[in-house]
C-alpha positions in Angstrom: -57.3 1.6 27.0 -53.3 1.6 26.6 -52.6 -1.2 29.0 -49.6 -1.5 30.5 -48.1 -4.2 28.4 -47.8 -1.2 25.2 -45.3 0.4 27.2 -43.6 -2.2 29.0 -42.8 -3.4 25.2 -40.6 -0.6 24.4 -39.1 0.1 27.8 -35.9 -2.2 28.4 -36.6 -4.9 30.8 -34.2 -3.2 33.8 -36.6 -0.2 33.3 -39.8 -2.0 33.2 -38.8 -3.8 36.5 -37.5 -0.3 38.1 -41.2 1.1 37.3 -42.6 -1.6 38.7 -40.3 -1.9 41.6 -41.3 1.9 42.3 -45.8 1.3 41.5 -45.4 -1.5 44.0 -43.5 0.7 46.7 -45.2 1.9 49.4 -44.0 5.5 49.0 -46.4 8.7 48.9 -47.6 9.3 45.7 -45.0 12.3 44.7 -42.5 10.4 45.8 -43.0 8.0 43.4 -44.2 10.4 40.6 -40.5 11.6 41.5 -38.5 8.2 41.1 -40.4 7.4 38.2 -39.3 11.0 36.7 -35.9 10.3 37.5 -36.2 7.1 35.7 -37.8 8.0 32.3 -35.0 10.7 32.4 -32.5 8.2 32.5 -34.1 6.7 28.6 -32.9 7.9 25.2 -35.0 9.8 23.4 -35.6 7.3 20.7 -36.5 5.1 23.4 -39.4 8.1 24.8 -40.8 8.5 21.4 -41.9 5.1 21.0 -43.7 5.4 24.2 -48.4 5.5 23.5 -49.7 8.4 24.7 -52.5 7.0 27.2 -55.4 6.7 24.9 -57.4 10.3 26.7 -54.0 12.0 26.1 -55.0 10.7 22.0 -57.9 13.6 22.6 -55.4 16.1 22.8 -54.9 18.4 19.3 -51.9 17.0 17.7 -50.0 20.4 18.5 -50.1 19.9 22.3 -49.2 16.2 21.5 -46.2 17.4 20.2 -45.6 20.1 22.6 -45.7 16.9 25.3 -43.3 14.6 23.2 -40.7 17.6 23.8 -41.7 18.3 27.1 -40.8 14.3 27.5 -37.2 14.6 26.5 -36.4 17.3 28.3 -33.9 15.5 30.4 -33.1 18.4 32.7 -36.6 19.0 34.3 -37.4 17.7 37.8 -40.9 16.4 38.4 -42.3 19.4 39.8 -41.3 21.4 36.5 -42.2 19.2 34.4 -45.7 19.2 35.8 -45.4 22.5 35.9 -44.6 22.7 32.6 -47.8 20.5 31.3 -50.0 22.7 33.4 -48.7 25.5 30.6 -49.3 23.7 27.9 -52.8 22.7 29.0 -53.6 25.9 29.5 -53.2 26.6 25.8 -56.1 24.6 25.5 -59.3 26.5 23.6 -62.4 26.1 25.9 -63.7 23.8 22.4 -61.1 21.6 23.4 -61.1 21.6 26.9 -65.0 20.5 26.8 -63.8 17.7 24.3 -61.4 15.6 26.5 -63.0 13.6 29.3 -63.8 14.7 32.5 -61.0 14.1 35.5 -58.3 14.6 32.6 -57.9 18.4 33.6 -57.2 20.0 37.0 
C-alpha cells in the first residue's frame, strides 16, 4: 500500500502540513474533500505528476491512468466536477475491467 510518506515526499512541506491540518480537522467529509481540492489546485503540474497513484488506482488500464493525470491538473474544476468528472471516466470502464479492480474501488 502507497503510504502516506510517498506523497508527502513530493508535496512541499507547507502543503504537506495544510493536508494534514485539513485530515485532522473535524469538518464533514466533503468539506474537507473540498479544502483539500482547493489545495492540490494550488500545486504545479510538475509537482501533480510526481504524485503515486494509490496502489488499486495501479489496476486501472494505463489509458484511464492517463485520462486521471489530466483530470488532476485541471486547475479550474471544483471538487464536485472533478468527481464528476472521474465518475465519466470510470464509466468507460469495459465490464473485463471493472470485475478486475477490487471490490469498494467503484460506486
Amino acid at each position: 500500500m502507497t503510504d502516506t510518506w510517498s506523497v508527502k515526499r513530493v508535496l512541499p512541506p507547507a502543503t504537506a502540513q495544510e493536508l494534514e491540518s485539513v485530515a485532522r480537522s473535524r469538518l464533514p467529509p466533503l468539506a474537507k474533500a473540498e479544502k483539500a481540492n482547493d489545495i492540490m489546485n494550488k500545486l504545479p503540474d510538475s509537482i501533480l505528476d510526481k504524485i503515486p497513484f494509490p496502489p488499486p488506482m495501479l489496476r486501472l488500464p494505463q489509458r484511464i491512468q492517463n485520462q486521471f493525470r489530466v483530470l488532476g491538473r485541471n486547475h479550474a474544476l471544483t471538487f464536485q466536477q472533478r468527481a464528476q468528472e472521474a465518475e465519466r471516466i470510470l464509466a468507460t470502464l469495459t465490464p473485463q475491467e471493472r470485475a478486475s479492480l477490487p471490490k469498494g474501488l467503484l460506486p
